[in-house]
C-alpha positions, -999 to +999 in steps of 0.1 A: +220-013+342+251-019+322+273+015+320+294+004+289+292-012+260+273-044+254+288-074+235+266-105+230+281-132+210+253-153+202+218-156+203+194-133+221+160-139+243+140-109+254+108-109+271+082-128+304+082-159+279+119-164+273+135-199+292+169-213+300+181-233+269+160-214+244+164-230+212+173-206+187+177-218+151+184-190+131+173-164+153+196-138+165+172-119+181+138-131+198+116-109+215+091-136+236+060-124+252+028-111+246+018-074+241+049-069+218+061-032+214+096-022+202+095+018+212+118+047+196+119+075+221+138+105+208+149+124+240+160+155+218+151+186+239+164+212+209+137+228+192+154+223+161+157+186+163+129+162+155+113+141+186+089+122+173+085+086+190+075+056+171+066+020+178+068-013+161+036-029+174+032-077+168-008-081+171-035-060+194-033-061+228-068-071+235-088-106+232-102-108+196-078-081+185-059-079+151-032-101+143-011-078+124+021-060+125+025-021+127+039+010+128+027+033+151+038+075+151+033+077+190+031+109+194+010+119+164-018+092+178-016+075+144-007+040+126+006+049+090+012+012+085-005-019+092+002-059+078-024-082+083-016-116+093-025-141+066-023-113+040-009-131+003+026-133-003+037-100-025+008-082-013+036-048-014+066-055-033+090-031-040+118-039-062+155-028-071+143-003-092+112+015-072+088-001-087+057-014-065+041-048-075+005-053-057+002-089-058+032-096-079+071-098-071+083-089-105+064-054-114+074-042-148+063-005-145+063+022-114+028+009-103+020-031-111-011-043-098-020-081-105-055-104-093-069-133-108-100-113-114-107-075-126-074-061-108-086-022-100-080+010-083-102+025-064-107+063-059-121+073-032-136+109-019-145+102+016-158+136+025-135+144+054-128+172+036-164+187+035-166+176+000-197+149-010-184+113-011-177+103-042-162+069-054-147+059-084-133+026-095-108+020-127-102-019-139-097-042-161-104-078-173-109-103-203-140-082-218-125-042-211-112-018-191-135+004-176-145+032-155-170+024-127-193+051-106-194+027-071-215+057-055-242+058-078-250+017-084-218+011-103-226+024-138-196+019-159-199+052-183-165+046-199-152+015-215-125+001-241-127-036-254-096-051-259-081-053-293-098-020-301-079-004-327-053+022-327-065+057-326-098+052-315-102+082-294-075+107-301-074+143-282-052+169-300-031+195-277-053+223-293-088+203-277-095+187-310-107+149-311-098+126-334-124+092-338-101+067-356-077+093-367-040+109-347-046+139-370-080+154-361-086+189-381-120+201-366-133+197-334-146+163-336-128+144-366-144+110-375-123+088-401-136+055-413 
């Protein structure tokens, strides 16, 4: 118990595993052992302060448990966040300007999502809710973009090639449609 303030000038080991002459390289900070946990405990007792604990969490605890890194809302029983080891470099990048790459350091819009093949989003109703699962994927590759029902054997009942040509599905802000035309005056408005 130190009753003052604390002052390390250099390097520091923490844990069962740290030795004497603990070669530290770059590390300013080592926490060495297994079962990792770094805890936040708010001790507020005001009920108009927040006192919710959290916990940084290296790897499971048990044999053949993740190796991932977390963070945990202790008091809320949950784990908002998880990093798998191994997972690809930029797997979550976000940049100077708030935009998130998936898969990509340099996104170029609020949501950038790169793969190598058919990068997509998937939608997903799991039915926590008392609503009927439902699952929806959208993507897009070399031959079109598409819309895929994953529930229902993966029909894909919307789909644009690429190169398609300007204007070639055009909804009006009075409902009309415009097929091949920006200027649709009936309710379906083909132009050739």
């Amino acid at each position: 118990v130190i009753n003052n303030d604390l002052i390390v000038r250099g390097s520091t080991a923490i844990g069962f595993d740290a030795v004497n002459g603990e070669s530290f390289g770059f590390d300013t900070l080592r926490l060495k052992e297994n079962n990792l946990r770094i805890k936040f405990m708010d001790t507020s007792n005001s009920a108009s302060f927040p006192t919710n604990d959290w916990q940084l969490t290296a790897n499971d605890s048990g044999n053949g448990g993740a190796n991932k890194f977390s963070i945990d809302d202790i008091d809320g029983g949950r784990t908002p966040f998880t990093i798998e080891a191994s997972a690809p470099s930029n797997s979550v990048y976000v940049d100077d300007g708030g935009r998130v790459g998936l898969g990509t350091a340099t996104p170029v819009v609020e949501l950038h999502v790169v793969s190598g093949d058919s990068p997509t989003l998937r939608i997903e109703q799991d039915g926590s809710s008392g609503f009927t699962p439902q699952t929806w994927d959208v993507a897009g590759n070399e031959t079109n973009f598409f819309v895929r029902d994953a529930t229902n054997g993966s029909p894909m009942p919307f789909r644009i090639r690429p190169s398609a040509p300007q204007k070639s599905i055009y909804i009006d802000t009075d409902g009309d449609v415009g097929l091949g035309t920006a200027s649709p005056s009936a309710s379906l408005h083909v132009r050739r």
